[in-house]
C-alpha positions in Angstrom: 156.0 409.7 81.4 154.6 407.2 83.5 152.8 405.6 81.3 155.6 405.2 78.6 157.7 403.9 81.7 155.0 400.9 82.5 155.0 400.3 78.9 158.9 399.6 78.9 158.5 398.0 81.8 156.4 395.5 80.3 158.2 395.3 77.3 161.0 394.6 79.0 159.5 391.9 81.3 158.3 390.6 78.3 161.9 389.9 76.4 163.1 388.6 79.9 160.4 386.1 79.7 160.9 385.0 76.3 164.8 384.7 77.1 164.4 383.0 79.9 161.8 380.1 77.9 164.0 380.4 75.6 167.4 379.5 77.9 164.9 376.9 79.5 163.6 375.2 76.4 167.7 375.0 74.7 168.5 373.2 77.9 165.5 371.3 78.1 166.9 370.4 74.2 170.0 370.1 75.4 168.9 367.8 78.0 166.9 365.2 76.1 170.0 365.3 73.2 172.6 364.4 76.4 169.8 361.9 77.4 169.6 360.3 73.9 173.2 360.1 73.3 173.6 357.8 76.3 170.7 355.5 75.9 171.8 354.9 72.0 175.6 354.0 73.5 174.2 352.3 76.2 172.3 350.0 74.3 174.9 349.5 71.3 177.0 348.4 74.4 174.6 346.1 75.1 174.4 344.7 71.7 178.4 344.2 71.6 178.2 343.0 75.0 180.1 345.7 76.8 178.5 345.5 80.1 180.6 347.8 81.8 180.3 350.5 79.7 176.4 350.5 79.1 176.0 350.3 83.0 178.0 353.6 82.8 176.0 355.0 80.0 173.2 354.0 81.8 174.1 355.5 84.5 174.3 359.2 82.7 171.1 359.1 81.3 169.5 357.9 84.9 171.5 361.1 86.3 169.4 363.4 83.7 166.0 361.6 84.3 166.3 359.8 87.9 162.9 358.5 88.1 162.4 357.0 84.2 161.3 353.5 85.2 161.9 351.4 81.9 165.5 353.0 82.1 165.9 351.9 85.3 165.1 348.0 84.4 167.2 348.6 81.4 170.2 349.3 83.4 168.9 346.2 85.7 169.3 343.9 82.6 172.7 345.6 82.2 174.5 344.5 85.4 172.8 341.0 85.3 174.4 340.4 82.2 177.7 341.6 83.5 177.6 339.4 86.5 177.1 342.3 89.3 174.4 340.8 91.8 174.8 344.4 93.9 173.9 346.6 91.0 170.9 344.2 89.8 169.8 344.0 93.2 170.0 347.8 93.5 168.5 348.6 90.4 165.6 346.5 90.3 164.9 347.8 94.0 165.1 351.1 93.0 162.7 350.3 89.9 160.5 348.8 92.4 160.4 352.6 94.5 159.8 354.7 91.5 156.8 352.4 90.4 155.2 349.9 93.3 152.4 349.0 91.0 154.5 347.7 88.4 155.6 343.5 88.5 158.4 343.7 86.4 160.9 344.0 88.6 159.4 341.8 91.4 159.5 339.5 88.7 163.2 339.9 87.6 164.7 340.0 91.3 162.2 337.2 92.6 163.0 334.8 89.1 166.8 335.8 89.5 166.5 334.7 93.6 165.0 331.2 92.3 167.2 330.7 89.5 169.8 330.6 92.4 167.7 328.4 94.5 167.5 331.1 97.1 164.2 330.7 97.6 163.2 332.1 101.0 164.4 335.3 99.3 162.6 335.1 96.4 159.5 334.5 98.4 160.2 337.8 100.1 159.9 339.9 97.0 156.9 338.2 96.1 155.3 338.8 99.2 156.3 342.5 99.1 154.5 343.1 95.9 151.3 343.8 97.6 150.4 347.1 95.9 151.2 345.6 91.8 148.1 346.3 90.3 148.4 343.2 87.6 148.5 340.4 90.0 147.9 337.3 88.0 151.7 336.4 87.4 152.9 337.6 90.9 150.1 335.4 92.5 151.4 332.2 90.6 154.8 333.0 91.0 154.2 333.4 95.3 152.3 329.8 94.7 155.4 328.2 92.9 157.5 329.6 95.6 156.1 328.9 98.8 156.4 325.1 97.8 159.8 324.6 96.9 161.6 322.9 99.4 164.8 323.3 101.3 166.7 320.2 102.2 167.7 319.2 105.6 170.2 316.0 106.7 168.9 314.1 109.6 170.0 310.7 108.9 167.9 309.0 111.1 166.7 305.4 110.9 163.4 305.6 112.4 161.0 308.8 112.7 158.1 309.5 114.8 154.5 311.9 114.6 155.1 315.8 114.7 154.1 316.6 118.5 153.7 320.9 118.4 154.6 322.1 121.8 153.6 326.3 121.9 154.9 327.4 118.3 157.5 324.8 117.7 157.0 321.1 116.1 159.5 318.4 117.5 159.5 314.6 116.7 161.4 311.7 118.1 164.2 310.1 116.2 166.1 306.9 116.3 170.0 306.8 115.2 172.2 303.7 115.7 169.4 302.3 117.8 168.7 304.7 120.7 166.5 307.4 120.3 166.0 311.3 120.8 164.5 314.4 119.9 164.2 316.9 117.0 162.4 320.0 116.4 161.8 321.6 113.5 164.9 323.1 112.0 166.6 319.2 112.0 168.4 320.4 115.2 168.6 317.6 117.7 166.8 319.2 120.8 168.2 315.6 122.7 170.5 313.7 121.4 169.7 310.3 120.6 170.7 307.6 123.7 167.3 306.3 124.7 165.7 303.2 124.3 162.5 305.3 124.0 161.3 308.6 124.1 158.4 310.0 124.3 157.5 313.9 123.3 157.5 317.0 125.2 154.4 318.4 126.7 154.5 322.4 128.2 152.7 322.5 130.8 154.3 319.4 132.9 157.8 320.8 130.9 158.7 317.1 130.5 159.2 314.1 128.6 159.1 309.9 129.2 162.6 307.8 128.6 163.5 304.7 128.8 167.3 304.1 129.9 168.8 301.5 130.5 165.6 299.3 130.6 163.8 301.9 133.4 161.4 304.0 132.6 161.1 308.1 134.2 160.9 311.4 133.3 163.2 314.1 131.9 163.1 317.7 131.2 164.0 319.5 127.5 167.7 319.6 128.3 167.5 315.7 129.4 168.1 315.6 133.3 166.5 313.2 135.0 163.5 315.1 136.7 160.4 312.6 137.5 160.8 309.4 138.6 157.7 306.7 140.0 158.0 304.8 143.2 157.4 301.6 141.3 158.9 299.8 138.3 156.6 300.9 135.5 156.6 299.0 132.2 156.0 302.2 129.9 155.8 305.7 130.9 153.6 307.5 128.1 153.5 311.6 127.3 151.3 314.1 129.6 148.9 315.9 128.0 146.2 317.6 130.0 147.7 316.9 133.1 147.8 313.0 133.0 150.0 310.4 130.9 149.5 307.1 130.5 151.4 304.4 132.3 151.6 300.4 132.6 152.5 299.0 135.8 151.1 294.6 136.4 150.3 294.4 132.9 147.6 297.1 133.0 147.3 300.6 132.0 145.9 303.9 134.2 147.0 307.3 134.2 149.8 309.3 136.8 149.9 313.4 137.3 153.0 314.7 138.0 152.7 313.9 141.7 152.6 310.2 139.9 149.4 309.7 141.6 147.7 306.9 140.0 144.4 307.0 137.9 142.1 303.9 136.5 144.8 301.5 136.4 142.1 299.0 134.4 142.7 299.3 130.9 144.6 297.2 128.9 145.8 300.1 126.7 145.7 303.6 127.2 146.6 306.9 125.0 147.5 309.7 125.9 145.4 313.0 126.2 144.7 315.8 123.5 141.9 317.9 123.5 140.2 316.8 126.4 140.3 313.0 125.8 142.1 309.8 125.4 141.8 306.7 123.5 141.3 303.3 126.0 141.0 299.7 124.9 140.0 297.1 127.5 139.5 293.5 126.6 138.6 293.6 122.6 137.1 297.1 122.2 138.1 300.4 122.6 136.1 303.8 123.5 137.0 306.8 124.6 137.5 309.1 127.8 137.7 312.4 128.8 140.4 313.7 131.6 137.8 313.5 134.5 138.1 309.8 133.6 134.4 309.3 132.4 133.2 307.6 129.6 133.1 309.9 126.3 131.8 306.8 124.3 130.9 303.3 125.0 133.6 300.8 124.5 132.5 299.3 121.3 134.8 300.1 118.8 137.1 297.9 117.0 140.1 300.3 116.9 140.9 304.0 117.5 143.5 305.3 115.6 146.4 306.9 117.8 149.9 308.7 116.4 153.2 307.2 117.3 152.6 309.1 120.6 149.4 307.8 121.9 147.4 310.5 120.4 144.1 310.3 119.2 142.7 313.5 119.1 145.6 315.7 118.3 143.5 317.7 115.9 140.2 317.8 117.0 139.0 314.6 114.7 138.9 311.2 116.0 139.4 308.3 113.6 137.4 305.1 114.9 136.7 301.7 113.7 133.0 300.0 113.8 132.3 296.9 112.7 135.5 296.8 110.1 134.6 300.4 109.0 136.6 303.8 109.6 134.5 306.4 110.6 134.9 309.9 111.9 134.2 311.5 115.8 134.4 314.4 117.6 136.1 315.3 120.9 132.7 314.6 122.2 132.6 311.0 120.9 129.5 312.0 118.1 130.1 311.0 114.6 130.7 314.0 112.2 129.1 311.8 109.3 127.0 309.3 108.1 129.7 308.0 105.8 132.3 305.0 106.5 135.2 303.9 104.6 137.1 300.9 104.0 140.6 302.5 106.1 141.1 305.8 106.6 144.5 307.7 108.2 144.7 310.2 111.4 144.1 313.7 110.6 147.4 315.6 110.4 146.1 319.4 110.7 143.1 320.5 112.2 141.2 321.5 108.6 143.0 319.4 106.2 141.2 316.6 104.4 141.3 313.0 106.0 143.1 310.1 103.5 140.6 307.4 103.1 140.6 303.8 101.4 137.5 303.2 99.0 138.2 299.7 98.1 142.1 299.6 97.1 142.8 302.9 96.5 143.0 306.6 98.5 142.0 309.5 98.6 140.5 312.4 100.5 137.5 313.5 102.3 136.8 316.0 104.5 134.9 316.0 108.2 131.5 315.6 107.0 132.6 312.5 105.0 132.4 314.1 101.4 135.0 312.9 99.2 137.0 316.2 97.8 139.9 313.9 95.9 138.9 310.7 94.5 140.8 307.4 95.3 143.6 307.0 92.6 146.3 306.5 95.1 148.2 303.4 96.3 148.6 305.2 99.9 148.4 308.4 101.3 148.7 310.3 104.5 146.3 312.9 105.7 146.0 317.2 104.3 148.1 319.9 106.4 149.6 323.1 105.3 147.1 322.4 102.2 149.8 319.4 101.1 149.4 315.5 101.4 151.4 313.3 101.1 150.6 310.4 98.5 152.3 307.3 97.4 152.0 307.0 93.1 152.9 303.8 91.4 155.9 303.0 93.8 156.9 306.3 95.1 156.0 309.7 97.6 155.8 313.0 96.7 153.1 315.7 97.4 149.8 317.0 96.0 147.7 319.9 96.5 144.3 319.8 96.9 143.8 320.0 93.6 145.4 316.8 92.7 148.3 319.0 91.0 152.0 316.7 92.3 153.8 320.2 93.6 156.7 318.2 95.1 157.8 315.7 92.8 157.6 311.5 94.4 161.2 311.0 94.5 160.8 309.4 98.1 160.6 306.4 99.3 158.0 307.6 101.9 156.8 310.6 102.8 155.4 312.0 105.7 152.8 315.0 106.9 154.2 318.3 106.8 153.6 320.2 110.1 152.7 323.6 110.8 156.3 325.0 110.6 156.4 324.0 107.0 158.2 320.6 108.0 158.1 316.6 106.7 160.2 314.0 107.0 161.1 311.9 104.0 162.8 308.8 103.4 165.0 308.1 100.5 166.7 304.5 100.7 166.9 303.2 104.0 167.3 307.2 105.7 165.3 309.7 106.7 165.9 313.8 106.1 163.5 316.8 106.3 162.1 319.1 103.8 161.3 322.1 104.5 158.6 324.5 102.8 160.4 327.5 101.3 158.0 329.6 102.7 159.6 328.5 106.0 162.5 328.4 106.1 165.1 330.6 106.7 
């Protein structure tokens, strides 16, 4: 008895099994027959351009397979071509979480972002791609990206050097004649309403002015904060604790106490890096900020910024006997090789623009040429950009001579490290800004 009772046991468990493939497999059937019949309408919507009602078909067979990637892009293309920037966004985003090592939808939301110029967003997708396995087009695509520009109005007549205080870049600017300040985002940090400014410097938290024909010190929301005892001639930047000055037609140095240093020179920079550029009688040379000697005077010229710098980046441009060369901070040449001009360094790695005869290009510290000189002018490598004059126009390459911002300008200046340059077209000058950037 017990033994025919196990066997209709099993039997029985048997036929429940069976039914219960047999339910699973006709709604498994049933399934994938629901599933097709949605995908066919949804993409004979498509085809008759009924972008409503294939996102909704789309929609049904997504609901009986949630994670089916290519269905998921499909339904992407679907609301782009309807016009609905929420559901593409959505859909390629959630494309992007059922695959991360696919690049197609990076690729459709980053391309849609830049066909809208929105660039800073398109960058983000790209950058967010880090675990696509096939890299090649998402690489080139981050490269394309990252040197678009953005466009900012300044409107200014005159520009001066990049000066980065901390994190943040700021320049000097000149409108209707009196000068002030801007940083990097083409916001005026101080209005312009100087006859001369000079640039901020963080430790000292101040900067030089001229006013009404009088020369002093302000701070970075323009109150009058250091003034001299005497009537000084020009009142230079600080750096490293001293700035330059001119008081009786010669040049020395004041701290902020406006104790006087070395008033003997008859020009003095100011100090980066631990030294300063100097110039009495017909030579120059250069000093360090105990006021000692760093070099003999003997040099022709040293090349300082529209701030006084010479040494902003580390690399000192001199000129001996009519020929550019290149120093250290410790006044030793960094190469054997001269050139017939050559421009400050704008970055602190970037390659140095250099004349050979009547053209320039680009060499690096140790005096190798790395672009050849096929330019009419050009300004020094930052942010792996420079900025080079054509036949009568500025635009920018990379270092591998490819143009990446196209020389629409009239001139064109270095870009500094927060993805910044001022450019000139007719007689004004705006920034650009590296998508990258920008925000």
């Amino acid at each position: 008895m017990k033994r025919f009772n196990s066997i209709l046991f099993m039997a029985v468990l048997v036929v429940m099994t069976g039914l219960t493939w047999f339910v699973l497999f006709k709604n498994q059937t049933t399934k994938n027959l629901e599933y097709d019949k949605y995908v066919h309408m949804a993409r004979r919507n498509m085809e008759k351009q009924i972008y409503v009602d294939a996102v909704a078909n789309y929609k049904e067979a997504l609901a009986l397979t949630p994670k089916d990637y290519n269905l998921e892009m499909e339904l992407a293309e679907a609301y782009y071509l309807w016009g609905n920037e929420e559901g593409f966004v959505t859909a390629c985003n959630t494309a992007i979480n059922i695959d991360a090592t696919n690049s197609s939808a990076y690729l459709k939301l980053a391309k849609y972002y830049e066909n809208l110029q929105k660039y800073h967003e398109a960058l983000n997708v790209v950058k967010s791609a880090d675990k696509v396995l096939e890299r090649q087009e998402i690489e080139q695509l981050f490269y394309d990206l990252k040197n678009k520009i953005v466009m900012k109005s300044v409107g200014a007549k005159e520009i001066t050097a990049w000066r980065k205080v901390g994190t943040v870049n700021y320049c000097t600017f000149q409108y209707e004649n009196k000068w002030g300040m801007l940083n990097s985002d083409a916001k005026q940090s101080i209005r312009p309403q100087y006859e001369y400014i000079g640039v901020y410097d963080e430790v000292s938290k101040l900067i030089p002015v001229c006013f009404n024909e009088e020369y002093y010190y302000i701070d970075s929301d323009a109150n009058r904060k250091l003034v001299g005892d005497y009537d000084y001639t020009f009142l230079g930047s600080f750096g490293d604790g001293y700035a330059p000055a001119q008081r009786d037609e010669k040049y020395g140095y004041i701290n902020i106490n406006f104790e006087e240093k070395n008033f003997e020179y008859d020009f003095a920079g100011s100090f980066a890096n631990g030294v300063a550029a100097v110039k009495q009688g017909e030579k120059w040379g250069l000093i360090n900020k105990d006021f000692k000697m760093v070099t003999e005077m003997k040099y022709d010229d040293i090349l300082i910024d529209d701030n006084g710098f010479c040494s902003m980046y580390g690399i000192i441009v001199a000129v001996d006997n009519g020929k550019y060369i290149f120093l250290n901070t410790e006044g030793k040449r960094t190469c054997e090789q001269q050139f017939d001009k050559a421009k400050i360094a704008s970055s602190n790695s970037g390659a140095i623009a250099v004349q050979v005869g009547e053209k320039w290009g680009f060499a690096d510290i140790n005096g190798n040429m790395v672009i050849e000189a096929v330019y009419e002018d050009a300004y020094s490598f930052s942010l792996g950009l420079a900025a080079v004059k054509t036949i009568s126009n500025w635009g920018y390459i990379d270092i591998n001579k490819n143009l990446i911002i196209s020389d629409d300008y009239m001139e064109a200046r270095p870009f500094n490290s927060n993805g910044s340059a001022m450019v000139k077209t007719g007689d004004i000058w705006d920034m650009i800004v590296l998508c990258e950037y920008s925000d």
